[in-house]
MARROSE-159556 format. One line per 10 residues: their letters; for each residue x negated, y, z negated of C-alpha. Coordinates in Angstrom, 2 decimals, padded with zeros to 5 digits. Last residue first. Example, Ala and Ser with C-alpha at 12.3 -4.5 7.8 and 13.67 -1.06 7.14 Angstrom:
<sites>
sa = -013.67 -001.06 -007.14; -012.30 -004.50 -007.80 $
</sites>
This chain:
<sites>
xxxxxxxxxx = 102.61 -047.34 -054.69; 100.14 -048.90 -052.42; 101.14 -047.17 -049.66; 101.30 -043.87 -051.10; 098.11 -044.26 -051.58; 097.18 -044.90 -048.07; 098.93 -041.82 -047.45; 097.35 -039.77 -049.44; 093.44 -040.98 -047.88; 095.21 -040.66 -044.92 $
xxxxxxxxxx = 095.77 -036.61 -045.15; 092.40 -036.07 -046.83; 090.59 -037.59 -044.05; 092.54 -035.85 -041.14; 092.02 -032.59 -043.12; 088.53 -032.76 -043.54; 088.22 -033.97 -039.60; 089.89 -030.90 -038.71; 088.12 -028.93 -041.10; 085.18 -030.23 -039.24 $
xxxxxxxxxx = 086.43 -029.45 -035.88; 087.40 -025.93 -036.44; 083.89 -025.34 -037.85; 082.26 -026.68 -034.76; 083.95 -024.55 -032.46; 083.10 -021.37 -034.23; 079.43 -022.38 -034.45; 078.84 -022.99 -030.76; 078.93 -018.98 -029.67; 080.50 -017.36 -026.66 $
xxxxxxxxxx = 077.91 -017.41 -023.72; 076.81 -013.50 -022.91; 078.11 -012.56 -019.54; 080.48 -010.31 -020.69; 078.07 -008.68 -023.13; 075.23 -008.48 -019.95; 078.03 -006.88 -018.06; 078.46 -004.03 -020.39; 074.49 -003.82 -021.32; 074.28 -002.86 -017.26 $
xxxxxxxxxx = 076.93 -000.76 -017.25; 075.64 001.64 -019.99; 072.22 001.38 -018.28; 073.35 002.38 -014.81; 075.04 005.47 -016.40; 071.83 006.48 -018.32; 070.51 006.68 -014.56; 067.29 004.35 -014.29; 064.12 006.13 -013.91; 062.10 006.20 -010.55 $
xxxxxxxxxx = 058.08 006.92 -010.88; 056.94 010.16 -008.94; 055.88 009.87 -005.57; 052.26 011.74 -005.53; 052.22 014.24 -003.10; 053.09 017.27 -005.86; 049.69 015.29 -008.10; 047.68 015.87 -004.53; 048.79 019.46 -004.30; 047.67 020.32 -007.56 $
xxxxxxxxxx = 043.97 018.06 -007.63; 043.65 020.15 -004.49; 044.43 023.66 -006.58; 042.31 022.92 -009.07; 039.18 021.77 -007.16; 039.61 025.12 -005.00; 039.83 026.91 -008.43; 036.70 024.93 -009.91; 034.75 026.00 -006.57; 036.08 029.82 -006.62 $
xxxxxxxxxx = 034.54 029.88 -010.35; 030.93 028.13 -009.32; 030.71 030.37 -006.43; 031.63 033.50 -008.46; 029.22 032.40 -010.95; 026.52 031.91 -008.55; 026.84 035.07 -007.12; 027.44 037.02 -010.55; 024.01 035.26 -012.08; 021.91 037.81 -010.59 $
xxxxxxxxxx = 017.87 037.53 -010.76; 016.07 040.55 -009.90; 013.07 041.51 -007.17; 009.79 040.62 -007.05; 008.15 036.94 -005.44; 009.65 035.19 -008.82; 012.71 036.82 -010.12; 012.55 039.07 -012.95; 016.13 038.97 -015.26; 019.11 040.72 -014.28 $
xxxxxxxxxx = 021.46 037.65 -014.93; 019.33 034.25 -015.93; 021.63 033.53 -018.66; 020.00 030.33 -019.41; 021.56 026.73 -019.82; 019.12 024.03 -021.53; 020.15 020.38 -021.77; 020.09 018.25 -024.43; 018.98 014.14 -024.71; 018.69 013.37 -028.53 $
xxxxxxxxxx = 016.24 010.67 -031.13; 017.23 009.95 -034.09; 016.16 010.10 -037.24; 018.54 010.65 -040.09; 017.37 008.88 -043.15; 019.21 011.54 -045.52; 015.91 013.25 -047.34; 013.73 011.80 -044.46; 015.56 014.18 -041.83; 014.16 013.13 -038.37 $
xxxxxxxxxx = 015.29 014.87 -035.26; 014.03 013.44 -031.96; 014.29 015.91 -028.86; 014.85 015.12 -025.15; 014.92 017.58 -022.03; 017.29 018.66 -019.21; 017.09 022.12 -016.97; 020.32 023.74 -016.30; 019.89 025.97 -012.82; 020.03 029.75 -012.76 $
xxxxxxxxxx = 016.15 030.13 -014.24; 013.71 028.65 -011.78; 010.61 027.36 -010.40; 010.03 025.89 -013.91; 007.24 025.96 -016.79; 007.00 024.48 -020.33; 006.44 025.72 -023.57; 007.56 024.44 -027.13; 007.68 026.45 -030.40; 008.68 025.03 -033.50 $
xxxxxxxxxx = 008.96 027.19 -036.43; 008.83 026.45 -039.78; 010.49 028.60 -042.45; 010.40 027.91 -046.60; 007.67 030.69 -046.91; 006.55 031.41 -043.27; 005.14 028.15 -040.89; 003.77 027.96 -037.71; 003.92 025.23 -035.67; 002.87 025.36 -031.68 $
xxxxxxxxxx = 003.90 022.87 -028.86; 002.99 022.43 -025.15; 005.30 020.83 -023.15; 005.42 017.20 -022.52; 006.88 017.65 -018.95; 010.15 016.50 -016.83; 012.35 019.72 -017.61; 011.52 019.23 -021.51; 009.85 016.37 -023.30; 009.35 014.86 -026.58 $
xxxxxxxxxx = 010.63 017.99 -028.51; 010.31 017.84 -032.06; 012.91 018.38 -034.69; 012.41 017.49 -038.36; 009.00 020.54 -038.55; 009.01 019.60 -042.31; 011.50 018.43 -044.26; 015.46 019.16 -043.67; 015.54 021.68 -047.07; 012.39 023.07 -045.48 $
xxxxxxxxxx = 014.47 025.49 -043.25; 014.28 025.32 -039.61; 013.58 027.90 -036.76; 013.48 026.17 -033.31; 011.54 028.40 -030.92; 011.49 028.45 -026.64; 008.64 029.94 -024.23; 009.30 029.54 -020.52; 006.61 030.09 -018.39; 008.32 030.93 -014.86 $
xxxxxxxxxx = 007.02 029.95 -011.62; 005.25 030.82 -008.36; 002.12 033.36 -009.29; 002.96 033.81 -013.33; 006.70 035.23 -014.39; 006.75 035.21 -018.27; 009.65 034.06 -020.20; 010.72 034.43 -023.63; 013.91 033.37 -025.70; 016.27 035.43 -026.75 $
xxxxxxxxxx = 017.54 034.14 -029.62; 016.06 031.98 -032.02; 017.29 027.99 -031.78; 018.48 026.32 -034.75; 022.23 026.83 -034.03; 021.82 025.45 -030.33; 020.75 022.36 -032.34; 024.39 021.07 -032.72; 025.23 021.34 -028.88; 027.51 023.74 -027.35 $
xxxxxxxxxx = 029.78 022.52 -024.41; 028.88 021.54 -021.13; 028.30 018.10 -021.01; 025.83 014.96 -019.80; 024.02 015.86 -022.63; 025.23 018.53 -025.03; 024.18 022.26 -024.68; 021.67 024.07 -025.79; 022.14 028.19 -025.10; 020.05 030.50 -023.63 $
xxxxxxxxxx = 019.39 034.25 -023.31; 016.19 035.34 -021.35; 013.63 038.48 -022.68; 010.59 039.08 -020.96; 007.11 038.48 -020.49; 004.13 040.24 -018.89; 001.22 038.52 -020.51; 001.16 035.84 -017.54; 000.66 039.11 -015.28; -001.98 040.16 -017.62 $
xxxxxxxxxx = -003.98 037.22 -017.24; -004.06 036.77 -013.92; -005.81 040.42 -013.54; -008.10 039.84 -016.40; -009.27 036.42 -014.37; -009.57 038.66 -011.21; -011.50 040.98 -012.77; -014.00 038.45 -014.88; -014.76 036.57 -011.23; -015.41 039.87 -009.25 $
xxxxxxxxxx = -017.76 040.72 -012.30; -019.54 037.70 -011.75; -019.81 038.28 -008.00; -021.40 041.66 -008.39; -023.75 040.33 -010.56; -024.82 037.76 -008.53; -025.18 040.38 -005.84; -027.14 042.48 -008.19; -029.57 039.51 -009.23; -030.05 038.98 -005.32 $
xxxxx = -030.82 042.44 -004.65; -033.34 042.77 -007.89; -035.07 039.04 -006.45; -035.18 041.32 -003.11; -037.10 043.87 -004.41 $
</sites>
């Protein structure tokens, strides 16, 4: 009797075990749609690869972060799987490759605490057919607005936004004030120039050359006229 009470408990616990594990595992099945964009290092426009990511990307909350799920779709023309991410928000995230015809596609998963903030990563893309390899540092920007937040509840992007807007126009309007504060260079009345080539002109030395023409014909003429009279002289 008691060896069937202890095989029960054990039994019990096992089944504990398996529930719980289901129980995890459907929450990390839960995802959800999140728009993203790449953007350049160190910037916030578009990058290049942006065009070779698939849109939305998914997201899963589990316990106290977010598994992020992201695909790069390229053709075969470029080779096979050319882009490969090296790391992504300070992990090697896990990668799968599938291919479909010409199509391979490059998924890459990694977790974070949070979806309103950029997150940073590095790719290398290698293109044999062109020798293009090289390797990228790209940044991650998702629209995080209405999306699950971790401990229940929504995401909103309009706080931050508003924030991020009434901070650019307070940077605006000091970088104004301080450019009205700054003395402006002086320029020289058109007047004051006109004057200023006028008495330059005055004061300009006359030139040499005139003066030493005048005394070579002088000396010409002086020449010429005694070289007459001399022979007039001997006449």
């Amino acid at each position: 009797m008691m060896k069937i009470r202890k095989g029960l408990v054990g039994l019990v616990l096992v089944l504990a075990v398996v529930v719980t594990g289901f129980a995890s595992q459907a929450q990390a099945d839960d995802p959800f749609n999140v728009n993203f964009r790449a953007v350049k290092d160190g910037a916030e426009s578009t990058s290049v690869s942006d065009r070779y990511f698939v849109k939305p990307g998914q997201a899963a909350v589990v316990g106290d972060h977010y598994e992020v799920i992201l695909t790069i779709r390229t053709d075969h023309s470029l080779g096979l799987f050319p882009v490969q991410v090296t790391d992504f928000n300070g992990q090697q995230p896990e990668v799968a490759r599938t291919t479909q015809g010409n199509t391979d596609f490059y998924q890459f998963k990694f977790t974070t605490t949070t979806l309103t903030q950029r997150l940073n990563g590095h790719m290398t893309v290698n293109i044999p057919s062109i020798r293009y390899d090289h390797y990228y540092a790209f940044g991650i920007e998702f629209d995080a607005n209405g999306t699950p937040a971790i401990g229940g509840g929504q995401n909103s992007g309009q706080a931050e936004s508003s924030s991020n807007d009434d901070q650019q126009s307070a940077a605006a309007q000091s970088s104004s004030e301080a450019a009205s504060k700054t003395p402006k260079p002086q320029t020289t009345p058109k007047a004051a120039i006109k004057y200023d080539k006028k008495d330059k002109a005055a004061n300009k030395p006359l030139p040499w050359w005139p003066f030493a023409v005048v005394v070579g014909l002088a000396v010409v003429i002086g020449i010429v006229a005694e070289f007459r009279y001399r022979q007039k002289g001997d006449r």
